[in-house]
N, C-alpha and C positions, 0 to 999 in steps of 0.2 A: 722803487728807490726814489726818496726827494731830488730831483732834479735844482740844480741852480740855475736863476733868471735873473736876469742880468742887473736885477732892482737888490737881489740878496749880496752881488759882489760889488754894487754900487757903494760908497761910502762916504756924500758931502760932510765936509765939517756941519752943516747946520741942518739936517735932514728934517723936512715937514712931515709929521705923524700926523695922519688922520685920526678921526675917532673911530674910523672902521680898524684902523692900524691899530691903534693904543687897546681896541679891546681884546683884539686876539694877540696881543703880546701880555694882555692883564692874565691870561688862558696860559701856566707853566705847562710844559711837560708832566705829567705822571712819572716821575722816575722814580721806579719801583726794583727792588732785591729782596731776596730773601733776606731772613735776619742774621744767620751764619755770617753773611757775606757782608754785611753791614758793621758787622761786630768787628768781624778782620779787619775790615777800612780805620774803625775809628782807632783799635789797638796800632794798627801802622801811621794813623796822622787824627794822635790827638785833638788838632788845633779845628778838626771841620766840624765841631761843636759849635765854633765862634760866629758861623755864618752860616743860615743855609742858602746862601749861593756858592760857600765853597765844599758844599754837597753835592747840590743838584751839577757845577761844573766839572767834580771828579767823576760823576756819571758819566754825563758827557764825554769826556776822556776814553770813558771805559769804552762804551756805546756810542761815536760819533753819529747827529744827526744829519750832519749834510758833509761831505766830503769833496774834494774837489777829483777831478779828472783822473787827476796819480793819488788818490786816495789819501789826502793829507783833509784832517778836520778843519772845517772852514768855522771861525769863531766873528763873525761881526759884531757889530757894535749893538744891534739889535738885539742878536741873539746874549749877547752879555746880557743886555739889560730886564732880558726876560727870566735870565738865569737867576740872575742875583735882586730879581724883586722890584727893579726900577725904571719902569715904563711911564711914570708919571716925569719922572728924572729927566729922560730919556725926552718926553714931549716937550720939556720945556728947556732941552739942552744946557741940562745943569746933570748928565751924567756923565762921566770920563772913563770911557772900558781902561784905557792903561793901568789907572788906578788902581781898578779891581782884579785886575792882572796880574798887577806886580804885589799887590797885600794876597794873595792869591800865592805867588810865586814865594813870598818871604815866608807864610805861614804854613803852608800844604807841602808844595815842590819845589825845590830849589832848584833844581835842575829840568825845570818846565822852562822849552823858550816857544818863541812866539816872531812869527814875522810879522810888518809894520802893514798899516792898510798904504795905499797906495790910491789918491782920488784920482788925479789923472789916466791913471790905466783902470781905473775900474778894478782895483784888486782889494780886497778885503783880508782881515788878515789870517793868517793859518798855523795850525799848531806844528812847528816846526821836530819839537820832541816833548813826549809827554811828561817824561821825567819820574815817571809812575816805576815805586819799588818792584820785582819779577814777581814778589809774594802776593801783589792786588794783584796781577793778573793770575798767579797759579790760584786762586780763591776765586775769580772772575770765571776760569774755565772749570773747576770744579762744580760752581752754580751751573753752569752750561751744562755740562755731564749729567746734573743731576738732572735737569729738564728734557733730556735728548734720554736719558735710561726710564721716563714718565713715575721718578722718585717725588714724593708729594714734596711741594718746598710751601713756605708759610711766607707770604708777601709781605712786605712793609714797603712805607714810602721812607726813601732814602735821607730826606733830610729832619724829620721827623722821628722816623722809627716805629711810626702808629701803623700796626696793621690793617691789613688791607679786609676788612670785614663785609657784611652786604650794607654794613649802615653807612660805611665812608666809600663807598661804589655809588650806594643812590646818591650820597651827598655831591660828590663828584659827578655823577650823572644828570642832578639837577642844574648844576652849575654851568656844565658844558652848554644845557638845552637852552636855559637862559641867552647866554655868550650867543650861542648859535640862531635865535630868533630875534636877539634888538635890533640887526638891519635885515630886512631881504626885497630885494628885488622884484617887481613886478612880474619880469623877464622871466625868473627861476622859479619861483612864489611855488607854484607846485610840486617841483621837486625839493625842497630844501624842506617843505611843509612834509611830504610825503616820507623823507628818508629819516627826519629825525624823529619822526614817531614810532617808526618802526619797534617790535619787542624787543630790549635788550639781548634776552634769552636766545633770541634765533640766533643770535653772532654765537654768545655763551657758548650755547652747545656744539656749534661746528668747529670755532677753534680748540673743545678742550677736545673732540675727537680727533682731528687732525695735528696736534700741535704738535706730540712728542716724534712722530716719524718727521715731520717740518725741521726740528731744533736739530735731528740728528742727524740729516743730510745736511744741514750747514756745517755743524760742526766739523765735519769730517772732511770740508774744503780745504784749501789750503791758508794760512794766515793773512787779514788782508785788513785794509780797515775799510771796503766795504762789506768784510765777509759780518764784521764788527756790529755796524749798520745797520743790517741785518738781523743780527740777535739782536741786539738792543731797539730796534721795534718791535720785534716778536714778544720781550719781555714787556713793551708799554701793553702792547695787544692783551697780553695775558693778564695785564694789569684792566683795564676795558676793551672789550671786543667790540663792542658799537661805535660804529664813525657818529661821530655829528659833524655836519658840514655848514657853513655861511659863506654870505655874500662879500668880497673884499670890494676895494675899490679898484677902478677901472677895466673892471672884467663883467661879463653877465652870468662867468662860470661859479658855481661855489665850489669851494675849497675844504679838506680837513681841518677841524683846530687841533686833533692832535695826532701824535704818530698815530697810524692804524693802519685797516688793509686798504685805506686808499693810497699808501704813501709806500708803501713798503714796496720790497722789487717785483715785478710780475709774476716771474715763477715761484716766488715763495706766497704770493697771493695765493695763485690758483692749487699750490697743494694744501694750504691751510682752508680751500673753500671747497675739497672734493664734493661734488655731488652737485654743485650749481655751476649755474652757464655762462660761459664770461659770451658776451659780443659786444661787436665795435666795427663802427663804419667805414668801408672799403675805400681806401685815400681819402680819407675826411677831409683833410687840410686842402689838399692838391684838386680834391673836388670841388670843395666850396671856393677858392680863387678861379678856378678856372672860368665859372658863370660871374664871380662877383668881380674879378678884372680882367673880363672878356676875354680870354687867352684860347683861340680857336685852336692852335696848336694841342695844347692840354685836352681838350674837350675831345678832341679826335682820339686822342690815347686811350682817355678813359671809355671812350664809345666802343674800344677795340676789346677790352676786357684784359686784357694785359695786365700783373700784377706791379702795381710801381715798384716794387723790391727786386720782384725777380730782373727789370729791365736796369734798375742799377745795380746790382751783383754781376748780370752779363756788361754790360758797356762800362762800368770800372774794373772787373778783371777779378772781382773779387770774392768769398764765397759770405757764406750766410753769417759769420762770426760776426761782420760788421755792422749787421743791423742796427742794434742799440749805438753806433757813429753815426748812420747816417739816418736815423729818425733824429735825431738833434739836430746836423744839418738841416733837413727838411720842414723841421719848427723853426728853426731858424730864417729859413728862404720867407714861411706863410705869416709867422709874427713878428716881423718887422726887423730882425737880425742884420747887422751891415755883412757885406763882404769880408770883411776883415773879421767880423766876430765869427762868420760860417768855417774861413780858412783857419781862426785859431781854435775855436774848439774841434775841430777833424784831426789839428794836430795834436791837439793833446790827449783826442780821443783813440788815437789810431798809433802804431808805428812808421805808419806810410807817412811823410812827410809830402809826397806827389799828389797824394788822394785829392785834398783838395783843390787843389789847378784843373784834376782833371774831372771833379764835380762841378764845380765850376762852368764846364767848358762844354759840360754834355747839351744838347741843342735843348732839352728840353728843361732842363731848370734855366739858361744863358735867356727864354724867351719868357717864363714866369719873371725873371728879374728884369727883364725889360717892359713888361706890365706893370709891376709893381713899381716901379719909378716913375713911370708914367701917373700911376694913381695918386702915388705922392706927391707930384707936381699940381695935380687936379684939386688935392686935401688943401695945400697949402695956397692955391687961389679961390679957391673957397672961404678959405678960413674955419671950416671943420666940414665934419664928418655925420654921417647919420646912419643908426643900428637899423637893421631888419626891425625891431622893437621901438621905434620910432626918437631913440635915444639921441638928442644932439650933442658931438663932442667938439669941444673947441681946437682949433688947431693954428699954435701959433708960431711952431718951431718945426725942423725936420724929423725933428724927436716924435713932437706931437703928434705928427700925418704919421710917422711909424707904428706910432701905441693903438693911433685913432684907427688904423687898415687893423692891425692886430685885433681887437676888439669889434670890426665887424664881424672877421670871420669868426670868431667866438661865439660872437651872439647867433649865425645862422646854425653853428654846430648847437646850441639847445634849441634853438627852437627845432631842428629836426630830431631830438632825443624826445622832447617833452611829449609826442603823442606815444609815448610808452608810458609814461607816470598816467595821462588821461585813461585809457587804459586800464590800466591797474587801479584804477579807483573804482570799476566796474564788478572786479569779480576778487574771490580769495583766491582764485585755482592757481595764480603764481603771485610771487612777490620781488619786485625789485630791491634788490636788498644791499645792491652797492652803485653809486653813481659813479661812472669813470670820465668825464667830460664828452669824448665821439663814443662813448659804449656804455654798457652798464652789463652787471650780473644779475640774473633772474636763480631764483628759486621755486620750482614746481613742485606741485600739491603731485602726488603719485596718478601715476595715467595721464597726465594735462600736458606734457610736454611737446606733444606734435600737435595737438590741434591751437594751442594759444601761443606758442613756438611760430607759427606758421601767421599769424593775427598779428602779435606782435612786428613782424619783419612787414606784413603788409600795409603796417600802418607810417612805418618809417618811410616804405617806398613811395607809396603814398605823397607824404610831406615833401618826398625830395623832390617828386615829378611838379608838384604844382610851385616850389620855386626855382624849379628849372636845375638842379644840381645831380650832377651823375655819379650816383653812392644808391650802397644799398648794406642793409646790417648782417654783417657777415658770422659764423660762429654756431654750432659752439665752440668757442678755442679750445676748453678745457676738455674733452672728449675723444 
């Protein structure tokens, strides 16, 4: 699932676009349907002829791509401007979302509302009601039926209506590679070089074998607008099955440019990747602070072998449902997250209003947060910060010393990934075929899976031992 960071609910009236920003907003979505389905939209709302952002936005609608906690579509200002074409607009703060909001609202849905962003709370705004006739959606779930029954459907791109052929995939495939190689990293350089060259074909052929049993155990959830989510990345996926990933700014992590299986929810990843090996580093976050702000406490835990989940499900009371809360929490504690944003996403995450007091209070994250303040204290008499990768970040606010600790433990999390791309540049017998920031997925050539399985894991341990961080690649999850 796309996760919200706290930069997507952020909202200043005058927001500084990089050029690492402005290009991956120049990168729309692929929103792709069938043509049936296309044909219904426009017989129901004539007027999305007049714009293809009031295309690509009734997508949207259909398929939310980020959603907030209570599943309400979260529309920034950003994301307008990538919708409706206007990221130059956007750079040079001469775009106004309301505008295309409300021409949006006069022409398409009258009964589309919208709440207001909010800069002082950091709130962005959300589609309150879609105002979408019952007919798009009985046409919406029909298309869904037809892809969950593995019925051929014939793609097009939705604001266009050009189908989706292998000549506008390469075209589209060329475009993404570009986007994805004008910045990279020194840091990353190997993997970003590595994963975007990968065979289209490999993704091709495992999503169209896994897809239709994928679309059909969504469907058959109950209605949600994560279930929404959901299909509507499965359908970009099926629109391209290849991630291409780049370097953003102030991370050493690369990212998807578009929905794919890096974005999409975990479990609908690994059934759409049967037959390849998800892993991912044992407390990666809680590992790497513990060596990188000394927290001897930590380091004894992790020395013990204890699974960090299992010891917060026992000492909060509560069972395995809340995982997906309290890894948020816990990115939250390692990347720079206040107390108040830990206690408000728990609450919106959870029904437990208590939860977070008593996360909070447990001895062992109360003594990572007093490290971590400590470190910030350090940052800002400093006046920055320095990566594993020898990266200087300036640090001149409590913000900064925030983003500046986020961003080291980032950067130790690839440098302990990268000796698997090194690795893999050696032999065919497997192939890394998805980057997940503390993990990745492998694909094994037949028979190779225990002997380069076993290489693989010894070279991470490896990495961790000689910078002193207690992790080791755990997995395979999928298995």
């Amino acid at each position: 699932m796309t996760r919200l960071k706290p930069s997507d609910l952020r909202h200043p009236w005058n927001p500084l676009i990089s050029d690492s920003e402005l290009r991956r907003l120049h990168v729309a979505p692929q929103f792709a349907v069938d043509g049936k389905l296309r044909a219904a939209l426009l017989s129901l709302y004539p007027a999305l002829d007049k714009s293809a952002g009031y295309w690509r936005l009734t997508h949207y609608l259909l398929w939310p791509i980020q959603v907030t906690p209570e599943g309400l579509p979260v529309i920034t200002r950003k994301r307008l401007a990538q919708l409706f074409g206007e990221a130059r607009k956007l750079r040079n703060n001469h775009f106004t979302a309301w505008k295309s909001l409300e021409d949006f609202k006069r022409d398409i849905l009258p009964a589309f509302q919208y709440s207001q962003w909010n800069c002082p709370e950091g709130r962005a705004r959300v589609v309150l009601a879609d105002g979408l006739d019952p007919v798009a959606r009985q046409h919406q779930r029909c298309f869904e039926r037809r892809l969950a029954a593995g019925e051929r459907v014939d793609l097009v791109t939705i604001d266009t209506g050009e189908r989706l052929n292998a000549h506008h995939k390469a075209a589209r495939r060329k475009e993404l590679q570009a986007r994805a190689m004008e910045r990279v990293y020194e840091s990353h350089r190997n993997i970003v070089m590595y994963q975007n060259k990968l065979d289209p074909q490999i993704f091709g052929k495992k999503v169209k074998a896994n897809l239709q049993e994928t679309v059909a155990a969504l469907v058959m959830e109950p209605e949600s607008a994560r279930k929404r989510q959901a299909l509507g990345q499965l359908v970009s996926i099926l629109a391209e099955p290849k991630p291409f990933i780049s370097a953003v700014d102030n991370s050493d992590r690369a990212f998807s440019l578009q929905p794919s299986l890096l974005t999409v929810q975990g479990n609908v990843r690994r059934n759409l990747t049967k037959g390849w090996c998800e892993y991912d580093l044992r407390s990666a976050q809680f590992a790497i602070i513990a060596k990188l702000w000394d927290v001897p406490e930590l380091q004894t835990f992790l020395r013990s072998g204890e699974s960090l989940w299992e010891y917060l499900f026992r000492e909060l009371g509560v069972d395995k449902s809340y995982k997906p809360a309290l890894k948020v929490a816990i990115y939250a504690v390692a990347f720079g997250g206040s107390e108040r944003n830990v206690r408000a996403r728990l609450a919106t995450e959870t029904v437990d209003r208590e939860l977070a007091k008593r996360f909070l209070r447990l001895p062992l994250i109360d003594v990572v947060l007093r490290a971590r303040n400590l470190r910030i204290s350090a940052a800002l008499a400093a006046r920055q910060v320095t990566t594993i990768f020898r990266t200087q970040i300036p640090v001149r606010s409590h913000q900064d010393a925030r983003s500046a600790l986020a961003r080291q433990v980032q950067a130790i999390e690839v440098a302990l990934i990268k000796p698997i791309y090194d690795l893999a540049a050696t032999t065919k017998r497997f192939q890394v075929v998805l980057y997940q920031f503390d993990g990745v997925t492998i694909s094994y050539r037949h028979g190779a899976q225990m002997k380069w399985e076993k290489k693989i894991k010894e070279v991470v341990e490896s990495k961790a031992r000689e910078l002193g961080i207690i992790t080791e690649l755990e997995g395979p999850k999928n298995e």
